[in-house]
Every structure is written in structure tokens, then in C-alpha cells.
C-alpha positions in Angstrom: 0.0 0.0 0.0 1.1 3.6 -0.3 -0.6 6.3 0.3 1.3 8.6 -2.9 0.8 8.5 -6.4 3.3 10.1 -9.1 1.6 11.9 -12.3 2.7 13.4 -15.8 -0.3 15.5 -16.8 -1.8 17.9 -19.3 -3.1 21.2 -17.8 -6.5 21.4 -19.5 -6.9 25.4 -20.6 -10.3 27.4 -19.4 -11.6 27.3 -22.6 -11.3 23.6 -22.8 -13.1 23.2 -19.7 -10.0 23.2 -17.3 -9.5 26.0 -14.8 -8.5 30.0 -15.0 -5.6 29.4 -13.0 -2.7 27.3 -12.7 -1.8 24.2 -10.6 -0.5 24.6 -7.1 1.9 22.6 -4.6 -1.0 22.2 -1.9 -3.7 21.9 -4.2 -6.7 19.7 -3.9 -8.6 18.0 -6.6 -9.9 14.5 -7.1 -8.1 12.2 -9.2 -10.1 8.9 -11.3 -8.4 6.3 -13.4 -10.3 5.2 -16.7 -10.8 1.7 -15.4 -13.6 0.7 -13.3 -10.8 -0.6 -10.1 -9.6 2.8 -10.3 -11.9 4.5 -7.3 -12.1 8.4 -7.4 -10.1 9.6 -4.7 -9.1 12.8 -3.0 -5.4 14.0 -3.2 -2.8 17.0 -2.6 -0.3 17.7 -4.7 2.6 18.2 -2.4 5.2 18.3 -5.6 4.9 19.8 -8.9 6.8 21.1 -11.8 4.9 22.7 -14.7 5.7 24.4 -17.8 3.2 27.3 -18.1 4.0 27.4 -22.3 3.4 23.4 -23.0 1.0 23.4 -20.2 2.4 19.7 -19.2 3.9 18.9 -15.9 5.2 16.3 -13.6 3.2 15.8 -9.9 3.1 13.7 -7.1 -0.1 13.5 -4.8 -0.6 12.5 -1.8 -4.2 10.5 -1.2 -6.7 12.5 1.8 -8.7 9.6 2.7 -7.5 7.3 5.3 -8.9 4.6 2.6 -6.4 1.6 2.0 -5.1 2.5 -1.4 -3.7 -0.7 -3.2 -0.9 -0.9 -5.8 -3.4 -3.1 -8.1 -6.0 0.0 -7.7 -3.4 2.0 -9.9 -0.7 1.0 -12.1 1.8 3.1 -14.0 1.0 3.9 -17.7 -2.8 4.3 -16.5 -4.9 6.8 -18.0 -6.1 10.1 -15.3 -8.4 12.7 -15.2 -8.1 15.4 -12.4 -11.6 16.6 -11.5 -12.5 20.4 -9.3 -15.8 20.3 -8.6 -17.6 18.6 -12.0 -15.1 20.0 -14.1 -12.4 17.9 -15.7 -9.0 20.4 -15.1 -6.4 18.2 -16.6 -5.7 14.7 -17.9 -2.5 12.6 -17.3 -1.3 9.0 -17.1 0.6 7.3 -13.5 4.5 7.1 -13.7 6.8 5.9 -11.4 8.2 8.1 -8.8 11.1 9.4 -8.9 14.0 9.2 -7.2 14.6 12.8 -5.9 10.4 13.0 -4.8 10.2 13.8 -1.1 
């Protein structure tokens, strides 16, 4: 079990339906997988890097819940989407961690 999950992502743009601002170290959103064993979950991103111009970045969340979180629920190369509210704010796939993450 671990309680952290590592991210590449796409920052979705307002007009797109993604948000007016960009993402935070501290933020919270909700994070689904595309397959049904993926449960929605809260998490806050506690490490980012993100390139305003290509709007793509590197994160790695930390799950809220005090929810067992399995390594079979999520598996690197899986499909994401980051949700705020009902609005879909980026879209990603799982990596590994890496390294130099806290």
C-alpha cells in the first residue's frame, strides 16, 4: 500500500473546460483512473513542476482519505483525469516516482 501516487499531466486550458488558474503545490482535486478498479479519490499535490507554455507537468499526490489504497488500484501507464468540482481540469497517465520525490 502507499498512500502517494506520481503523475505526468496535461493542464487542461479554461476554454477547454480546465480552470482559470494554474496548478498549485497544496492543491486539492480529485483524481479517477479510466478503469472501473480505479476509485475516485481525493489527493494534494505536495510536488509539482509545470511548464506554463506546453502546459504539461510532472506531480506527485498525496491520497486525503484514510482509505487503504492498493498498488493493483493504480498501475503506471494508467490513464487520469483530475476533477475540481464537476469540471475535468487536466488529464495525465501514472509514472513511477522518482527518485529525488520527497
Amino acid at each position: 500500500m502507499s498512500n502517494l501516487i506520481a503523475f505526468d499531466f496535461f493542464w487542461l486550458p479554461e476554454q477547454f473546460s480546465g480552470h482559470s488558474q494554474s496548478p498549485f503545490v497544496r492543491m486539492q482535486t480529485r483524481i479517477r483512473g479510466e478503469c472501473i478498479q480505479f476509485p475516485m479519490r481525493m489527493i494534494e499535490w505536495i510536488q509539482l513542476e509545470y511548464d506554463q507554455i506546453t502546459s504539461q507537468g510532472y506531480a506527485l499526490g498525496k491520497f486525503i482519505a484514510a482509505i487503504p489504497i492498493h498498488k493493483e488500484q493504480f498501475k503506471c501507464g494508467e490513464l487520469i483525469k483530475l476533477i475540481d468540482g464537476y469540471t475535468i481540469i487536466a488529464v495525465g497517465k501514472i509514472v513511477a516516482q522518482r527518485p529525488t520525490d520527497r
